[in-house]
N, C-alpha and C positions, 0 to 999 in steps of 0.2 A: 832340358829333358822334360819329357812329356809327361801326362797322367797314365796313357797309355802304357810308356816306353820305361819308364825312370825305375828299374829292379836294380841299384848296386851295390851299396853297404851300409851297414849299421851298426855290428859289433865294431869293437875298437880297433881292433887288431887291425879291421879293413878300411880305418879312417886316418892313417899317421899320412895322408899324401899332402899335409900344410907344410908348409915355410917362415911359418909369421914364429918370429922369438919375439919374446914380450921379457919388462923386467919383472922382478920377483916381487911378490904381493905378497910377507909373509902373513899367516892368519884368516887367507880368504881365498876364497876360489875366485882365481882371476880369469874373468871370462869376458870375451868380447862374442858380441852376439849381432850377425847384420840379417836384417828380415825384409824381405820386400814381397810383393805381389804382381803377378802376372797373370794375363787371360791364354790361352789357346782356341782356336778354332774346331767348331767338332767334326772336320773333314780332313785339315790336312796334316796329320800328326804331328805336327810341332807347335811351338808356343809362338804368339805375334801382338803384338803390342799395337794393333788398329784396332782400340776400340768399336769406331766406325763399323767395322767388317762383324766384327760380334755383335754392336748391337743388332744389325740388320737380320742375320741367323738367330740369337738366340734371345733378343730381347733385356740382354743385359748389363747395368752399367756398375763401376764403383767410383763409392768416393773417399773421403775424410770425414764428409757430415752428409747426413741427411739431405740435405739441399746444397750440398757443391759440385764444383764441377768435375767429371766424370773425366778417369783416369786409368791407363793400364801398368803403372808404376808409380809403385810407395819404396821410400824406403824411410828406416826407423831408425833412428839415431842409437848407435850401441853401447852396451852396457860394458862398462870398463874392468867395473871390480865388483865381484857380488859374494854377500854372506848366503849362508843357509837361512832358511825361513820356516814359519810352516802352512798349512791347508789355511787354517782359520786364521791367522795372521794376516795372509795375500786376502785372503774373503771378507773382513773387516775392513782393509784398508777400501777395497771394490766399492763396499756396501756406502761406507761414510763418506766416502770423495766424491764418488761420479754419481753423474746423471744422465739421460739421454740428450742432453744435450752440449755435458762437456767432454765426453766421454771417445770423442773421435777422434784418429789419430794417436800418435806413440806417446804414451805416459809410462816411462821405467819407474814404478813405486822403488821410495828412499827408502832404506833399513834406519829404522830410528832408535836402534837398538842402543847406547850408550857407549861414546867411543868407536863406530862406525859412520861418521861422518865422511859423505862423499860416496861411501858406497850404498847401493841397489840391493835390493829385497826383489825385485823380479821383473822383466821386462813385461808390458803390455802393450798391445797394439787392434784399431779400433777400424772395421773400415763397414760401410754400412754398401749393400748388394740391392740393385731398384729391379724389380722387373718390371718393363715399361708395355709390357706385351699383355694378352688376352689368355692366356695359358701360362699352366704350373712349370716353372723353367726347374730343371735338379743342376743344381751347378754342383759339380765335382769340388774336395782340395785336399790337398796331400803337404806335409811337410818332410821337407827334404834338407839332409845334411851334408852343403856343400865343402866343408872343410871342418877338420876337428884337431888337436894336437894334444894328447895324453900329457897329463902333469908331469910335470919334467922329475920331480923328486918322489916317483914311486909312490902317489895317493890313489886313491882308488877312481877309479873311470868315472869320469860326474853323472854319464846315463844310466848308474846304478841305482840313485838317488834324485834323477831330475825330472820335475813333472813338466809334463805339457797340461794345459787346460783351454780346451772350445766350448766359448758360451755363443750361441746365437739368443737373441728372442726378436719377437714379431711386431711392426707398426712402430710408432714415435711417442707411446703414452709414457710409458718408462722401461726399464732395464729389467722390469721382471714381468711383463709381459708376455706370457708364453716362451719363458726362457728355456733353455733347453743348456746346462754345463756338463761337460763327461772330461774326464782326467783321462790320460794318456801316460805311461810307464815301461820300465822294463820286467820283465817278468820276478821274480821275486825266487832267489837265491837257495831259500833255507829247506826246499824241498819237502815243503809242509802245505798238504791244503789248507782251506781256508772253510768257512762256516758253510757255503756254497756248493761245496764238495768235495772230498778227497784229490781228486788231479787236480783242483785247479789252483794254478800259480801264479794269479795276477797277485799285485803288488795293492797292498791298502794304502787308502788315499793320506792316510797320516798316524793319527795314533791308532795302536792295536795293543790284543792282548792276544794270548794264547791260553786254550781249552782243549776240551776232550769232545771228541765226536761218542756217538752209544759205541764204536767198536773201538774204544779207549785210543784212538789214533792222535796225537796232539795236531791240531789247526789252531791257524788264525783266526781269530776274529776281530774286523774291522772299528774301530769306536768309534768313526767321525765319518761324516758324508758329507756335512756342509750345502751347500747349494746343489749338486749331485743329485741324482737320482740312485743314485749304485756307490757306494762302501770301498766297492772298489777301482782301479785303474783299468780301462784297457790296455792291454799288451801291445809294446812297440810292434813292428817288423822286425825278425830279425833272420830273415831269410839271409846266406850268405853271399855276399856279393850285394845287401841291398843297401840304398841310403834312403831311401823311403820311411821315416819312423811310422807311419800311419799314412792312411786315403781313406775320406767317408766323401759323404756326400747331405748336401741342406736343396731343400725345395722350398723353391719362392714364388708365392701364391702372384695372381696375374696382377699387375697395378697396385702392386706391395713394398716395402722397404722391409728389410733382414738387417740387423744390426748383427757384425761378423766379430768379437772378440777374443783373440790368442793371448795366452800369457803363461809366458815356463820361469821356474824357479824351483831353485835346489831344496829338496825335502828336508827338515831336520831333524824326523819324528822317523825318518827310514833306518832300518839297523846298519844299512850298509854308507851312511855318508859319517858312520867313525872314522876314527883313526889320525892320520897324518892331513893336515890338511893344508888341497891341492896347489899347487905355482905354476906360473906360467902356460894356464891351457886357454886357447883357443876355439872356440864354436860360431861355425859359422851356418847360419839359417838361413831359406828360403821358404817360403808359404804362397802356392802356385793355388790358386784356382782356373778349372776349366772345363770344359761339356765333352764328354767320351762321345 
């Protein structure tokens, strides 16, 4: 499914079309998560794996590092059992591990929490975009949920409380050059603006607190932004019928390297990841890039 073409679900209710039974994980949200990457053509509306044929149109290659060899499929080794986490948690682990140099390719961060041995604090995945051309290329990407399966013992939907995060930055000096991270969400439940303004229902990136606006109206307000530029999440898709959780779009300067980094993991600081928690769910991911 294309950048173009790909509108079909993202509420829950429109994602039970899995098959995968898994065993019970009691204590943790068991999730399997497969991610890969694909290019499209910006002529024939669907997805094709010649690199060749792209670079000659658009000028663009991926890899795993910096200087390896150019590929139109990754895929990431998936995450089996994963605890809750939070913002600054996954942002520490980022900050003290990696560097631009070891940083490419799939590293699922361990939960070091005590007693959670084995399992994952959040998947991440590293692939760095060359534009080998004389002009500003905008590569399109979109993530897209090809399969999902609701907790089997009635826990709350994990897209209530699960972040996406896209950090790009620019050139090979390091991981904070000219970085650019924005969190990704689903809209936020409690029907309460936020500091931002009254209608607005994104989801804050982690901890929060709640105030008074001057017309005494209770909001949220955000306490943590971390690497962000914004406090808060942009809102999934949740057009129905779509599986689209998000499409933006990165611009890569002529004779450039884009360092491309995804990484989702379950909020713990969200109101909505109390309760009973989840068994036996399944999520299954794709991360397309490609030129409209």
């Amino acid at each position: 499914m294309g950048i173009q073409e790909g509108k079909k679900i993202v509420k829950s209710k429109h994602l039970k079309r899995a098959g995968i039974i898994l065993a019970s994980v009691s204590g943790a949200a068991l999730v399997i998560i497969l991610m890969f990457a694909i290019f499209k053509t910006g002529s024939s509306g669907g997805f094709t794996i010649r690199i060749d044929t792209l670079s000659e149109k658009n000028h663009v290659t991926m890899s795993n590092s910096p200087d390896g060899k150019s590929t139109t499929l990754l895929n990431a080794e998936p995450v089996r059992n994963m605890f809750t986490t939070t913002a600054k948690t996954v942002e520490d682990e980022f900050l003290s591990t990696f560097t631009i140099d070891n940083i490419g390719g799939a590293h699922n961060m361990e939960d070091t929490v005590s007693g959670r041995n084995g399992y994952k604090a959040a998947l991440m995945y590293t692939v760095f975009l060359t534009n080998i051309g004389s002009e500003v290329q905008r590569l399109w990407y979109e993530l897209q949920i090809d399969r999902y399966v609701e907790p089997t013992n009635g826990a709350k939907d994990l897209f209530e409380y699960a972040r996406m995060i896209v950090q790009t930055s620019e050139g090979l000096e390091s991981l904070t050059n000219e970085a650019n991270t924005q969190y990704f969400a689903r809209h936020n439940n409690e029907e309460l603006g936020t500091t931002e303004g009254a209608d607005d229902d994104r989801e804050a990136i982690s901890t929060h607190t709640k105030t008074s606006d001057t017309l005494g109206n209770t909001i949220r307000e955000s306490t943590y932004s971390g690497m962000s530029n914004d406090k808060f999440c942009t809102n999934f898709n949740e057009d129905e019928g779509n599986n689209i959780l998000f499409s933006h779009y990165v611009d890569i300067k002529p004779n450039s390297v884009l360092r491309f980094t995804f990484v989702m993991y379950l909020e713990g600081e969200d109101p909505d990841c109390y309760g009973k928690q989840p068994e036996d769910s399944v999520l299954l991911m794709s991360l397309n890039f490609g030129s409209k």
